[in-house]
Every structure is written in C-alpha cells, then in structure tokens.
DRENDO-1510 file (C-alpha; in Angstrom, 1 decimal, always signed):
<recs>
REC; n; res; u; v; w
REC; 1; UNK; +13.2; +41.2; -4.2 .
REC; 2; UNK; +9.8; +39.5; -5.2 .
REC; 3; UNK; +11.5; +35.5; -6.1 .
REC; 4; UNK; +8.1; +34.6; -7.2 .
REC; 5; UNK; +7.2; +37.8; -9.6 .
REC; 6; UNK; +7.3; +36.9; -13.0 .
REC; 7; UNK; +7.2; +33.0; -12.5 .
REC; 8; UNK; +4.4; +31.6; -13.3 .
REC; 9; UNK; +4.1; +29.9; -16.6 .
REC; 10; UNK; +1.4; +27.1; -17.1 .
REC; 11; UNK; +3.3; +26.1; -20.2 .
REC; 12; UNK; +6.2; +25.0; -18.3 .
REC; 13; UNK; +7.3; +21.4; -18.8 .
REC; 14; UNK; +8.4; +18.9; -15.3 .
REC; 15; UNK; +10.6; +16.5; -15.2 .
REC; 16; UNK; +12.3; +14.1; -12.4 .
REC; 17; UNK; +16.1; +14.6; -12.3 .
REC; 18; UNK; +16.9; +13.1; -8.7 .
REC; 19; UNK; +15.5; +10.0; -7.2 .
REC; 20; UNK; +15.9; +9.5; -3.3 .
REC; 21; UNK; +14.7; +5.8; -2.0 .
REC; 22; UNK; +14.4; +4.0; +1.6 .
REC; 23; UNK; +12.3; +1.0; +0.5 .
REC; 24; UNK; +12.4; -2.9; +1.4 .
REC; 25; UNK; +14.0; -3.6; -1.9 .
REC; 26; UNK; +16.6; -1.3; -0.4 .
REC; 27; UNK; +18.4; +1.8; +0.5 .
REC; 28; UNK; +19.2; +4.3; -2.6 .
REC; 29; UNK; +17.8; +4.4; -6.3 .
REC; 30; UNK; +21.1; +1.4; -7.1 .
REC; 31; UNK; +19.9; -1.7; -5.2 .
REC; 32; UNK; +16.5; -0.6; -5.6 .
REC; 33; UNK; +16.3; -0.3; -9.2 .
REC; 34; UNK; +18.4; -3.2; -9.3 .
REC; 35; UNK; +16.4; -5.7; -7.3 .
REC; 36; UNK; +12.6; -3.9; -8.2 .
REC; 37; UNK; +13.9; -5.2; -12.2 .
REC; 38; UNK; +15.0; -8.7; -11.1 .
REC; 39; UNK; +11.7; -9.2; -9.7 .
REC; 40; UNK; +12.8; -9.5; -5.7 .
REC; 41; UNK; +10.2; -10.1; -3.3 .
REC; 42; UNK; +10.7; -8.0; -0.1 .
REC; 43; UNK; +7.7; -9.5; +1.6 .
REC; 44; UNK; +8.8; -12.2; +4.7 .
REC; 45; UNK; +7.8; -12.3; +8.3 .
REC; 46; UNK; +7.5; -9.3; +10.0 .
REC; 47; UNK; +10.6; -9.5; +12.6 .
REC; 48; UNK; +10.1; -5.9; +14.3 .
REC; 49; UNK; +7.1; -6.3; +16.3 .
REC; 50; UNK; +5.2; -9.3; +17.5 .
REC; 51; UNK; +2.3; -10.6; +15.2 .
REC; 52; UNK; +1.1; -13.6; +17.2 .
REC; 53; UNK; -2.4; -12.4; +18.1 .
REC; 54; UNK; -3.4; -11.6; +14.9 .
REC; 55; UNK; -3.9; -14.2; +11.3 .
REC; 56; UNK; -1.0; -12.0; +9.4 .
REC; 57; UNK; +2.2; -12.5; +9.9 .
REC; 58; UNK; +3.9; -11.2; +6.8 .
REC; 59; UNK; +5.3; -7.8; +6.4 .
REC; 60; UNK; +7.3; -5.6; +3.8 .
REC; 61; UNK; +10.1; -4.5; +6.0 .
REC; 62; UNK; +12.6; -1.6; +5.7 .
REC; 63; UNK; +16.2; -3.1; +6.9 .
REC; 64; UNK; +19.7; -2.2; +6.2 .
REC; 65; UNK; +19.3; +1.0; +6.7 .
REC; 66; UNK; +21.4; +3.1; +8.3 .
REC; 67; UNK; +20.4; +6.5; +8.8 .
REC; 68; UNK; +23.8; +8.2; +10.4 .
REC; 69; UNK; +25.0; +7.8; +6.6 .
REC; 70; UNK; +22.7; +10.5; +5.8 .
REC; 71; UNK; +21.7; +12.4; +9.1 .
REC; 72; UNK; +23.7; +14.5; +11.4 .
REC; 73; UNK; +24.3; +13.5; +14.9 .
REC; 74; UNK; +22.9; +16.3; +16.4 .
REC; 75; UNK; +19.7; +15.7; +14.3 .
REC; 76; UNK; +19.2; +11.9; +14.5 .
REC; 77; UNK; +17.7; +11.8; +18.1 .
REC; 78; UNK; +15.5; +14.3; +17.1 .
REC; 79; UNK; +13.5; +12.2; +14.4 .
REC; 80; UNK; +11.2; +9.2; +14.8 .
REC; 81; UNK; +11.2; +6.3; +12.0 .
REC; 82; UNK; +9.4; +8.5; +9.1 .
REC; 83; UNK; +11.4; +11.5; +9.8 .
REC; 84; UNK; +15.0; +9.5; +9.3 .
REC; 85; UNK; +13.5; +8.1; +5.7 .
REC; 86; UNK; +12.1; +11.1; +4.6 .
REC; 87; UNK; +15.0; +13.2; +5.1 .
REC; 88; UNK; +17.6; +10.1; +3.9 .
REC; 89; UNK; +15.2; +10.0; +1.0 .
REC; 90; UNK; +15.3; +13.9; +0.6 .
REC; 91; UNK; +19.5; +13.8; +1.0 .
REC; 92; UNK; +19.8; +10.8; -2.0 .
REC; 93; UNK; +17.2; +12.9; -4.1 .
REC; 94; UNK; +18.5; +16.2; -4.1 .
REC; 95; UNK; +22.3; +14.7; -4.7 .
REC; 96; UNK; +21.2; +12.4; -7.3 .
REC; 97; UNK; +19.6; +15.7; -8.9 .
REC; 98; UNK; +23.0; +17.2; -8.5 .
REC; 99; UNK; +21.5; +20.0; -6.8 .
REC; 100; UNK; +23.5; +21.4; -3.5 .
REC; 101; UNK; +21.6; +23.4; -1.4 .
REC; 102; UNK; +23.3; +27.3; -1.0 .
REC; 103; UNK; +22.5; +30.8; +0.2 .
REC; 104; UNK; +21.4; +31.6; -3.6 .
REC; 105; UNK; +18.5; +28.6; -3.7 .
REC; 106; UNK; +17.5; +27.7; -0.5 .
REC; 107; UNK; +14.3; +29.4; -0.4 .
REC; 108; UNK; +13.4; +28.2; -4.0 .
REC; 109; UNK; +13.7; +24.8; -3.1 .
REC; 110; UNK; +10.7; +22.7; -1.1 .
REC; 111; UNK; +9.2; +19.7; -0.3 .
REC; 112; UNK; +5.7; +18.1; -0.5 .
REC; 113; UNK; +5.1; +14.8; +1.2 .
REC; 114; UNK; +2.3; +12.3; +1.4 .
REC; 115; UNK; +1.6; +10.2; +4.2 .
REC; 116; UNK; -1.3; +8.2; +4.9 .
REC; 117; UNK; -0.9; +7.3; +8.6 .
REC; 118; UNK; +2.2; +9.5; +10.0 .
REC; 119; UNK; +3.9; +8.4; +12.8 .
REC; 120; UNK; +1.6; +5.5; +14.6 .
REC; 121; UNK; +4.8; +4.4; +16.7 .
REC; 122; UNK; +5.7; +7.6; +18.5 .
REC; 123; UNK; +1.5; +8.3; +18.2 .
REC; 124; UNK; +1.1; +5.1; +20.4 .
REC; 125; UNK; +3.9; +5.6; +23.1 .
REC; 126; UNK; +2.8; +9.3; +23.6 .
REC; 127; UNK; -0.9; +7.7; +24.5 .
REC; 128; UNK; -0.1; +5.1; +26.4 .
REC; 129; UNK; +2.1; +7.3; +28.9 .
REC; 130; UNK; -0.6; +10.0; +28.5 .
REC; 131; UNK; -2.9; +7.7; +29.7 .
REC; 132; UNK; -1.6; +5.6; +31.9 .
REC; 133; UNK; +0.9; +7.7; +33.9 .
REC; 134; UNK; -0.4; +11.4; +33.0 .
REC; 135; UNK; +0.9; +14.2; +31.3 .
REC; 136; UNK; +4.0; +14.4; +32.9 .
REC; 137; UNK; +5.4; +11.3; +31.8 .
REC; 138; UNK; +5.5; +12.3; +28.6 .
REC; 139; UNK; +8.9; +12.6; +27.0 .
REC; 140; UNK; +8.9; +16.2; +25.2 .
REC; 141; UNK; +11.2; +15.1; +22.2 .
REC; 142; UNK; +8.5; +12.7; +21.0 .
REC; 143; UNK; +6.0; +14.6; +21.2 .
REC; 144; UNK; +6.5; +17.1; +17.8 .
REC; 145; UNK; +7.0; +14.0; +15.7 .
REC; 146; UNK; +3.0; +13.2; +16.3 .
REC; 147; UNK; +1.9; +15.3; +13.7 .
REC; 148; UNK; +1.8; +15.2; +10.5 .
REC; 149; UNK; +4.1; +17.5; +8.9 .
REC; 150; UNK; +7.1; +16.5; +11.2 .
REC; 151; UNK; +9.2; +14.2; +8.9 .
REC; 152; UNK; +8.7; +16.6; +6.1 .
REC; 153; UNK; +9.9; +19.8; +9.0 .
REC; 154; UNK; +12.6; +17.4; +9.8 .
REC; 155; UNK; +13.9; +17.3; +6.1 .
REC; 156; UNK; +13.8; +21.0; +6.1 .
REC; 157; UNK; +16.0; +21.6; +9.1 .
REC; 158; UNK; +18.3; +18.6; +8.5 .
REC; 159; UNK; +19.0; +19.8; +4.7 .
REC; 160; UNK; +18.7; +23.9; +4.7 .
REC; 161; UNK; +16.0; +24.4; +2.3 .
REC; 162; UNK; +13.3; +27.1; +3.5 .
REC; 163; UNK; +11.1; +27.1; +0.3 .
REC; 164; UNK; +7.1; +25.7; +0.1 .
REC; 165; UNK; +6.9; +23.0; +2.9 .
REC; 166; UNK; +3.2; +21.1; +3.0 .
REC; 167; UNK; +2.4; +17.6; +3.8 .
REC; 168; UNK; -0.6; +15.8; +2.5 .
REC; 169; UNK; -2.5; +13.6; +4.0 .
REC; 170; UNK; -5.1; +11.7; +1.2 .
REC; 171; UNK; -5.5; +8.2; +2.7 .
REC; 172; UNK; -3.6; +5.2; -0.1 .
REC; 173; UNK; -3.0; +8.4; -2.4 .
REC; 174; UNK; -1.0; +11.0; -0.6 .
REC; 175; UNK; +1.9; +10.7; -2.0 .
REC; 176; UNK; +0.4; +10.8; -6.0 .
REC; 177; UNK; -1.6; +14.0; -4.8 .
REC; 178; UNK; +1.8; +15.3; -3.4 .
REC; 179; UNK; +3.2; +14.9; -6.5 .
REC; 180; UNK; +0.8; +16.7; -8.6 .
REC; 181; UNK; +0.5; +19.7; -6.5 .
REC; 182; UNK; +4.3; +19.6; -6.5 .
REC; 183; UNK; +4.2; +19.8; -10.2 .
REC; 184; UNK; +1.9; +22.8; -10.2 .
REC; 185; UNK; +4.3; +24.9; -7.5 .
REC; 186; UNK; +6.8; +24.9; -9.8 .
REC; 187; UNK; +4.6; +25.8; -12.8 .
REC; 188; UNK; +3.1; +28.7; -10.9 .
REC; 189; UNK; +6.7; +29.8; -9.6 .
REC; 190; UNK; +6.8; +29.2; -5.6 .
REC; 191; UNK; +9.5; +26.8; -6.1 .
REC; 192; UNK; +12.4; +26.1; -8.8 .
REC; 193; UNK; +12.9; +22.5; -7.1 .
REC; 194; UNK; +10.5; +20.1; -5.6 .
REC; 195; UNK; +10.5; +16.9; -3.3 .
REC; 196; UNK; +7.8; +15.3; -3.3 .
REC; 197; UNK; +6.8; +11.8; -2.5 .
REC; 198; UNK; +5.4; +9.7; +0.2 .
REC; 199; UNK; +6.3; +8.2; +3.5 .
REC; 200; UNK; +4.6; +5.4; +5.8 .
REC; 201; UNK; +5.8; +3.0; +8.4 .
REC; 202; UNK; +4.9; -0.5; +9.5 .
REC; 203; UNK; +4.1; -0.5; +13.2 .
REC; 204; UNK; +2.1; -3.1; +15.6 .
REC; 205; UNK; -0.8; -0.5; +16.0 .
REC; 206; UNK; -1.1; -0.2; +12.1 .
REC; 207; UNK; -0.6; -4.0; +11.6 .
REC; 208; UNK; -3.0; -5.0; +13.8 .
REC; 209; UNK; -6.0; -2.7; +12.8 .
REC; 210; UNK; -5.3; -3.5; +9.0 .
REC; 211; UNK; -6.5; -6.9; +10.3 .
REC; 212; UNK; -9.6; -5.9; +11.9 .
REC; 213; UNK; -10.8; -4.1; +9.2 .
REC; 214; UNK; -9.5; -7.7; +7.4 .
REC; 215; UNK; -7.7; -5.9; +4.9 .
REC; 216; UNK; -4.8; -8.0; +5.4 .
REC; 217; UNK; -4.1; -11.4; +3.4 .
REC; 218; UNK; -5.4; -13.6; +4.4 .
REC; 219; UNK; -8.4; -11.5; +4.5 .
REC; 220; UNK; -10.8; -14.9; +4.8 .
REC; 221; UNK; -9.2; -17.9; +3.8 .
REC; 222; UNK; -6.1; -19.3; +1.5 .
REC; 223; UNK; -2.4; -18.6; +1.8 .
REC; 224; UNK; -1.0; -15.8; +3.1 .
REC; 225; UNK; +1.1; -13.5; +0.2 .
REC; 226; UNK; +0.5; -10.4; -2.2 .
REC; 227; UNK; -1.1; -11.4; -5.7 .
REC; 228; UNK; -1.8; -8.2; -7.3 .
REC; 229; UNK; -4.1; -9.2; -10.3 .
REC; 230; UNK; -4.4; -13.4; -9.5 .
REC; 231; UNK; -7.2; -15.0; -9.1 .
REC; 232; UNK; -5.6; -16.2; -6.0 .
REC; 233; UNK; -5.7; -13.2; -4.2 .
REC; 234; UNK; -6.6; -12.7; -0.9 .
REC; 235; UNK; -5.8; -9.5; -0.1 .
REC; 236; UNK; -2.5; -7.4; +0.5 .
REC; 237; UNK; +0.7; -7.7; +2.5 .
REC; 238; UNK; +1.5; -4.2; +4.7 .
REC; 239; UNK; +4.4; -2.7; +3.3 .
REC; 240; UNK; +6.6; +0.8; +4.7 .
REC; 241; UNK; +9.3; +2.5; +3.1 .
REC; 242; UNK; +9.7; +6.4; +1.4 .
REC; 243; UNK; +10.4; +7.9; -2.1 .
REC; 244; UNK; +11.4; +11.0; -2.9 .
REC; 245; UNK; +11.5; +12.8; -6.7 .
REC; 246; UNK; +13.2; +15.9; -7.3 .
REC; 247; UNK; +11.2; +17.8; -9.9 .
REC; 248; UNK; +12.1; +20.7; -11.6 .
REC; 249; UNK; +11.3; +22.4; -15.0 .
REC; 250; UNK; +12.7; +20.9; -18.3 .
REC; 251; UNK; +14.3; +24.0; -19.0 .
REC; 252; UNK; +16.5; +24.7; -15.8 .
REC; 253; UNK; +17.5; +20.6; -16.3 .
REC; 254; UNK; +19.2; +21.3; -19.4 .
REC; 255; UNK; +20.4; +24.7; -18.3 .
REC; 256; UNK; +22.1; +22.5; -15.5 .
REC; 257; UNK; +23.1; +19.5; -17.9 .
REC; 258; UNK; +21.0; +17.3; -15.2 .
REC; 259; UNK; +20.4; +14.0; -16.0 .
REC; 260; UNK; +16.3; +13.6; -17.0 .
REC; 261; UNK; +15.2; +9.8; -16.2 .
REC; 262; UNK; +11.0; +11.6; -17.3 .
REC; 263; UNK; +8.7; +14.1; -17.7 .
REC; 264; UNK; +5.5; +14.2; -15.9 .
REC; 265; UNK; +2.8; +15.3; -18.8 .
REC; 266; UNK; -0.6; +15.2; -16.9 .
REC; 267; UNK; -2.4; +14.8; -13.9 .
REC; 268; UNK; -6.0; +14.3; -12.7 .
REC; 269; UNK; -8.1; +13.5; -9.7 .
REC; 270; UNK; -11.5; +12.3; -9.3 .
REC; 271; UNK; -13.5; +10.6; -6.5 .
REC; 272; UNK; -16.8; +8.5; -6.3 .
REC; 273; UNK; -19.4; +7.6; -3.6 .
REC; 274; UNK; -17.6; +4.9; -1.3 .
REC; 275; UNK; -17.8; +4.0; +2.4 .
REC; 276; UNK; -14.3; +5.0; +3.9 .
REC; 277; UNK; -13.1; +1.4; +4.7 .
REC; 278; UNK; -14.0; +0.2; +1.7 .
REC; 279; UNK; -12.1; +0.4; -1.7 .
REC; 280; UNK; -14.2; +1.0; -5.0 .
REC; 281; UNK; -16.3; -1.3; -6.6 .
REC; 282; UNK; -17.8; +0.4; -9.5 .
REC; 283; UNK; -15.2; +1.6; -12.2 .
REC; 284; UNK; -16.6; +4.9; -13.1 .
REC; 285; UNK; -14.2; +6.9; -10.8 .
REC; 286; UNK; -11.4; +5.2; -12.4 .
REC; 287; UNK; -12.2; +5.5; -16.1 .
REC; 288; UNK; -12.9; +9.5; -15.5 .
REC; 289; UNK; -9.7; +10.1; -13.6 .
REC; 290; UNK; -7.7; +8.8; -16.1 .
REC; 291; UNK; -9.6; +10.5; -18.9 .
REC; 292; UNK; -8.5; +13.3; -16.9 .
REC; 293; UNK; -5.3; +12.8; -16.8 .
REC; 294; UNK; -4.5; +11.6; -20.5 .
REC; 295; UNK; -6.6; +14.7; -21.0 .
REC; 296; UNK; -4.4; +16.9; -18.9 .
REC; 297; UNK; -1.1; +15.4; -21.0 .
REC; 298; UNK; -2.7; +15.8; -24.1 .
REC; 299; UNK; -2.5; +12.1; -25.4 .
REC; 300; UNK; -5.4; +9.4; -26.0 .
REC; 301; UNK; -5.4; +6.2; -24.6 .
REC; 302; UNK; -3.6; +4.4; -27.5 .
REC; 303; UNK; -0.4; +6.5; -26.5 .
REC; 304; UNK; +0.3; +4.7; -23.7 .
REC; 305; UNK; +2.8; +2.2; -23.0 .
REC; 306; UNK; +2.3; +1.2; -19.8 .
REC; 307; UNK; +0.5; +1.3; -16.6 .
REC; 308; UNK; +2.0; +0.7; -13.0 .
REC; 309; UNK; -1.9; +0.0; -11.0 .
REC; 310; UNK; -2.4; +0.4; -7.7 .
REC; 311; UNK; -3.4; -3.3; -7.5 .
REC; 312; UNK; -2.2; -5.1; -4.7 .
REC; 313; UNK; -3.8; -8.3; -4.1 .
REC; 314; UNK; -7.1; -6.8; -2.5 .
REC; 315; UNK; -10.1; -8.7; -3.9 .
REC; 316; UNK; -12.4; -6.2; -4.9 .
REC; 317; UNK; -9.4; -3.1; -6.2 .
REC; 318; UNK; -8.0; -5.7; -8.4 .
REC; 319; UNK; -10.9; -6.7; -10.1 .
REC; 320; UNK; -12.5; -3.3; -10.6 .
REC; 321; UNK; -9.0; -1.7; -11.7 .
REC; 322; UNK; -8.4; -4.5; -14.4 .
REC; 323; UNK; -11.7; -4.3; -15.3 .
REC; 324; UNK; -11.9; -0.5; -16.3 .
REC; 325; UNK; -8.6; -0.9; -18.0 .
REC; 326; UNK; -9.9; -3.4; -20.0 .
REC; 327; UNK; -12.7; -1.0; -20.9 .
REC; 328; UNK; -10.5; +1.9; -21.4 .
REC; 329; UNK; -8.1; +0.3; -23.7 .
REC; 330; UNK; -10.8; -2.0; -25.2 .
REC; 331; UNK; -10.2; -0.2; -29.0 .
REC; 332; UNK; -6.9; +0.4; -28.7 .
REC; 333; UNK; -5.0; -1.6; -31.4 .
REC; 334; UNK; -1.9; -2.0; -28.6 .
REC; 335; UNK; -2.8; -2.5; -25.6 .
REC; 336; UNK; -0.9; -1.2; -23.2 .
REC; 337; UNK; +1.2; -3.3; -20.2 .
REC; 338; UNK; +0.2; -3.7; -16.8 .
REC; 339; UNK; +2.3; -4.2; -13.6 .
REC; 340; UNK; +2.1; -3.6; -10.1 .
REC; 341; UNK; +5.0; -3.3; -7.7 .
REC; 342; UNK; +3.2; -4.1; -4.9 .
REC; 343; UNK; +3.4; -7.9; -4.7 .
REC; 344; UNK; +7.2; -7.0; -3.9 .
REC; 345; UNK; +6.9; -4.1; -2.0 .
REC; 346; UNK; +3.3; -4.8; +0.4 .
REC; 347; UNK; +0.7; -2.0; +0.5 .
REC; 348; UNK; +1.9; +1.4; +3.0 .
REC; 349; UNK; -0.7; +3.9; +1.5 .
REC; 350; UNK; +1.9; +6.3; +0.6 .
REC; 351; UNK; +3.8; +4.4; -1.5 .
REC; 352; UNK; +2.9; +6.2; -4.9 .
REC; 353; UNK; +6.6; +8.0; -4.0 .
REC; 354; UNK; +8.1; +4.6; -4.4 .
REC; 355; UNK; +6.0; +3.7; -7.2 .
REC; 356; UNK; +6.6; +7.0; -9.0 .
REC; 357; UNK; +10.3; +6.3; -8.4 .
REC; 358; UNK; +10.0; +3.1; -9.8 .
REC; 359; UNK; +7.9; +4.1; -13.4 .
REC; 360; UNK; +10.4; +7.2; -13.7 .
REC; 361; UNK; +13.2; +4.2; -13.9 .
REC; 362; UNK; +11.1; +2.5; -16.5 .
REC; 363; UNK; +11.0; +5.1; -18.8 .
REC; 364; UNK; +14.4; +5.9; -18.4 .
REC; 365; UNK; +16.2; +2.7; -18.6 .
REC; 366; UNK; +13.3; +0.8; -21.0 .
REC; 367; UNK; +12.2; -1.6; -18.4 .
REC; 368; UNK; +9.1; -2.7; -16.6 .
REC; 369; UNK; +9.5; -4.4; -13.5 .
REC; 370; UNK; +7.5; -7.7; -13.1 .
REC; 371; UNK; +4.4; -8.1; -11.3 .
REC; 372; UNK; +5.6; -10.5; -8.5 .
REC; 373; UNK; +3.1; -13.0; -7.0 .
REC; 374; UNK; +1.1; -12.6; -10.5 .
REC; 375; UNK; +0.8; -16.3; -11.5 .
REC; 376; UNK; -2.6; -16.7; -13.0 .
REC; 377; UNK; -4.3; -13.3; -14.2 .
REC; 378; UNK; -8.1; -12.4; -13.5 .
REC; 379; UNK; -8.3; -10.8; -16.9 .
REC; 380; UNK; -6.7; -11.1; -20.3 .
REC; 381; UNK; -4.6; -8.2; -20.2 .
REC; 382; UNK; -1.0; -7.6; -21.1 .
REC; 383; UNK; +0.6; -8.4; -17.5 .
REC; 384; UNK; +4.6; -8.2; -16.7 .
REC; 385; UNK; +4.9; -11.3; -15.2 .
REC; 386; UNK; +8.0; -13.8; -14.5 .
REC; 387; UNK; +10.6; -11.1; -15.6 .
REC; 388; UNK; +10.7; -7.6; -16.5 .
REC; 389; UNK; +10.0; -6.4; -19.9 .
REC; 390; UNK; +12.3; -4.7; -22.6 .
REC; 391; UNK; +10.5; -1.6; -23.9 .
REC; 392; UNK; +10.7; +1.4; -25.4 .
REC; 393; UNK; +8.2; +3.6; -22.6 .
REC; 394; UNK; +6.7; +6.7; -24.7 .
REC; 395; UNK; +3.7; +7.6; -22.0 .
REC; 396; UNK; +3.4; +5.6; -18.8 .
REC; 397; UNK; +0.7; +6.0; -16.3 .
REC; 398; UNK; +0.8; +5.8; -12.5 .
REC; 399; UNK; -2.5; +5.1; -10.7 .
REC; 400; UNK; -3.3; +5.7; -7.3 .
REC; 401; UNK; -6.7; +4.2; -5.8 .
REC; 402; UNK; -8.1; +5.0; -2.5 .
REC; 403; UNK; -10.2; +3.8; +0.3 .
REC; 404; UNK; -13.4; +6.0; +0.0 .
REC; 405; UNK; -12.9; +6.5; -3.7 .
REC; 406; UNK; -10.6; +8.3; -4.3 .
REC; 407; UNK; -8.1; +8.7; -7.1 .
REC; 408; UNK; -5.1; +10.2; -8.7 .
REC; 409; UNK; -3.3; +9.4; -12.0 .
REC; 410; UNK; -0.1; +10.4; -13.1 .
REC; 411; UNK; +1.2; +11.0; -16.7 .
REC; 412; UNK; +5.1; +10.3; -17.6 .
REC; 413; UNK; +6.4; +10.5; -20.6 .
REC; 414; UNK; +10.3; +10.5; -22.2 .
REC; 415; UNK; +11.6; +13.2; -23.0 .
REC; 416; UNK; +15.0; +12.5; -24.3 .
REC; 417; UNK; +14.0; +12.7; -27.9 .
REC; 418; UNK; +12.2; +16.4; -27.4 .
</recs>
C-alpha cells in the first residue's frame, strides 16, 4: 500500500501537541516552563571545560541531566552529548504528545532537526588522534557521531520510528527552518507526526572560537553577561541545550483528544547580502521575512500579540531587530510585546527548538516569559522585563536571525477557540 497516496492537502492546519526539552533551565517541559516564567537565569561559569585562556568565562550549561532515564543501556554508549538530548528530547515529546510508537505508525512518524555546529566534542577528539597518532588510533564508535545527521539517526533507532529522517544545518536558524519544513511534510503527506527542533552543545573548541571571532561578551569591553535589547550589551553568552515539538495536523489532535498548547499559521524565509561572520545590519531582510510570514498565516501586523526575537545581547542584531520592529509595527494601534529568552538561556544557534517550545507555552498557558538581563531598553518598545506577562496570546511570532543574513519567522497562533 501507497501511505502517502492521497495525503497531501495544503489546507491542512499544524499544531504542537508534545513538547520534549533538555535545556539549562532544565530537564522536561515541567521545570522548564516553570523556571523560563519565573525569569531564572541559567547563565554562570562554565564548569565543564577550562576557559582560562580566553576573556569569557560564562556559559549556559545543561546539568541534571540524566540520560539513562530516557535511553536504553545498550544504546547509551553508542551516542555522544547531542545524540543523548536529542533522543531524551524526542522520548519527552512524543509521550507528552501521547503518541506511542507501534507497528501501525512507525513509518508515519519522523523527525527533522536543526543543528548549527553538530558534534564539535567527538569532531575534536577524532582529529586530534587522527592527527597525532594516525588512523588507527581512532576509536570506531566515535567516529559515526561526526556527522551531522547522527543525533537525529540516533533518535530513530533508540525510539522505533522509520518515517522522513533529515537534519538541517542553517547556521543560528536550523532549528526554525527544521520546523517549517517539518510543517510542510505533514501538509504534503510523508508524515502524520513530526519532531522537529534543534540541538547544539557547548564545547571548548566552540567556546573558544566564538571568542576569536569576539562574538562572545565581553566582545570589547564592560561586564561580562547576556542583555538582549540593553544598551548595555556587549554581546552574547554561549548557551547548549535541545527542544523538540511534536507536530501533527489539527484534525488527527482532536481525533486523538490530544492536548493542543498552538497552531503554527505561517512561515517564511528570506536572506540579504551579509559577510558570513557577521550578523545583519540593514533591516530590510527582516521586515520582508516577516511580511512573509504574516503573509503566509494570513494576518497583518496588528494581529500580533507578541514576538519572541532572536536578540541576544549582540551589539549590532539587537539594534537592527528592534529597529525593524519598530518600523513594522510603527501604525499599529497595539503594539505588540517583545522578549527574548536568550539572556537566560545564552546563544547555541539551534535554539529556535527551545525557543519554539517556549512561545508554544505562551500561547497555551497566557504567559510571556521575561527578558532577563533587560534593564534599560535601546528602543521604546513594549519589552517583558522584571516578570513575565499575563496575556491573552492570539498570534505570536518566533524570529530566527542568522550570521550571513539569514532568516526565518514563525507564525503561532491559539487555537482553542476554533
């Protein structure tokens, strides 16, 4: 039999019904959501790998996490740092879905992950016995778990599932892009469930070349610390972690009685002419791609609610981002609110999985999380700061901004009333 004949319907609405999360805020969509709304900073010194030859020394750590609680033995030796949180993440998603994975579904259910950098631990140890002891000092198990595609493989394998399996790798928006093309495998009928996400690590070979490229606060001078949006800023803190949504279309939700935290309404992706270490400085690329993607959802920019940026304390993304919101929204009687998770969390590229698991929180439970480090804004603009913020989310956007200029914006909306 044909499983994908007759699928395909562009009409077909999305939504999130599982949530799977291995973040510095913590383990599972409970503590996370719990401590991303009480405004906790994950962000301390980095205690897994020595940063005294470089000028950073803060990090956004994953720790208490224990990844026998969601990996079988015979699998855990097999997987490298991103592999164990992307299939944890993929577990906690898929349960908190309520989906279990059978004979009937398992090749109707896939995953598509984002990551920006892979494994740069195993990627380092595999050189440096490669080059300085040859070839055959090489142990074999690490070997598989240098590309790309190996934590999302590992998922695969650990879980049962044999449906569409692609990784994406789109620099600091991976895991956004995942997420949309996730969206449209279900609309065209490859897939009747989705993972998708985003995974990245911290590790000393990332660390250290984030400074060289002094991308890292502090990227000149001042304190060290993430202030998305503050004048203060002086660029970002590294962060790791994954996140995991389980998408699926409206109609087989309610068919299951699945609890619906949102729907994803719109998409769109855009790019402008940037060097590929350097983030954007003229707004143009931001105010089409989000045209785009209110476009795409069929609402205007006085429908939104709310918008989770991709700030995160970098001097020149900041500035541009606020200042093309404040453009796009300029005649817009409410203006939306702005936050940014990332003052919290740090920066790992991929974290639009985290971040989309976040905002699909916010429009289920009513809340925007604060903008932590925010203290004095660079624009007038309605910024969560100091505590989170009671309110009714009808359309919330989730932007992703790229090194070399690239973007992707996400439309979610709630659906409970439709």
């Amino acid at each position: 039999m044909d499983h994908d004949r007759d699928r395909s319907d562009s009409r077909q609405r999305i939504v999130v019904t599982g949530l799977g999360l291995v973040t510095p805020l913590g383990v599972g969509k409970d503590e996370f959501s719990r401590r991303l709304f009480e405004g906790v900073c994950a962000i301390d010194t980095v205690k897994s790998f020595d940063t005294s030859a470089v000028s950073s020394h803060l990090g956004a750590e994953v720790r208490d996490f224990t990844p026998r609680d969601f990996i079988s033995v015979k699998n855990l030796r097999r997987m490298d740092k991103t592999s164990l949180m992307t299939a944890a993440s993929a577990r906690m998603a898929l349960d908190d879905a309520g989906v279990t994975i059978n004979a009937e579904n398992r090749d109707r259910i896939g995953i598509l992950l984002g990551t920006s950098f892979g494994a740069t631990d195993v990627t380092v140890q595999v050189a440096d016995a490669l080059m300085g002891e040859g070839p055959s000092s090489v142990n074999p198990i690490l070997v598989p778990n240098t590309v790309m595609n190996a934590p999302a493989g590992h998922a695969s394998i650990e879980l049962g599932f044999r449906g569409v399996n692609i990784t994406v790798t789109h620099f600091a928006v991976s895991a956004e892009t995942a997420i949309a093309y996730a969206v449209s495998e279900i609309k065209r009928g490859a897939a009747d469930f989705m993972l998708a996400g985003g995974v990245d690590i911290l590790s000393k070979f990332y660390y250290e070349s984030m400074t060289k490229f002094h991308g890292l606060s502090p990227d000149k001078d001042g304190q060290e610390g993430a202030r998305p949006f503050d004048r203060l800023r002086n660029g970002y803190v590294a962060g790791e972690g994954c996140g995991i949504l389980c998408l699926e279309s409206l109609s087989s939700a309610r068919n299951r009685g699945a609890r619906i935290y949102c729907e994803i309404t719109g998409s769109g992706m855009g790019s402008s002419p940037t060097l590929p270490t350097e983030w954007p400085k003229d707004m143009g690329g931001i105010l089409r791609t989000f045209r785009r993607a209110l476009n795409n959802a069929g609402v205007a920019p006085g429908d939104i609610t709310a918008v989770m940026a991709s700030a995160n304390g970098d001097r020149v993304l900041d500035a541009v981002e606020a200042r093309a919101y404040g453009e796009l929204f300029d005649a817009c009687a409410q203006k939306p609110y702005v936050t940014s998770v990332k003052g919290s969390l740090g920066e790992s590229f991929s974290s639009g999985g985290i971040r989309a698991c976040a905002l699909a929180l916010s429009v289920e439970k009513g809340w925007l999380p604060p903008t932590v480090g925010l203290s004095n804004p660079l624009a007038p603009m309605n910024f969560v700061m100091g505590q989170k913020k009671d309110i009714d989310v009808k359309h919330a956007v989730l932007a992703g901004i790229s090194f070399g200029g690239t973007y992707v914006y996400l439309v979610f909306s709630d659906c409970k009333s439709q």
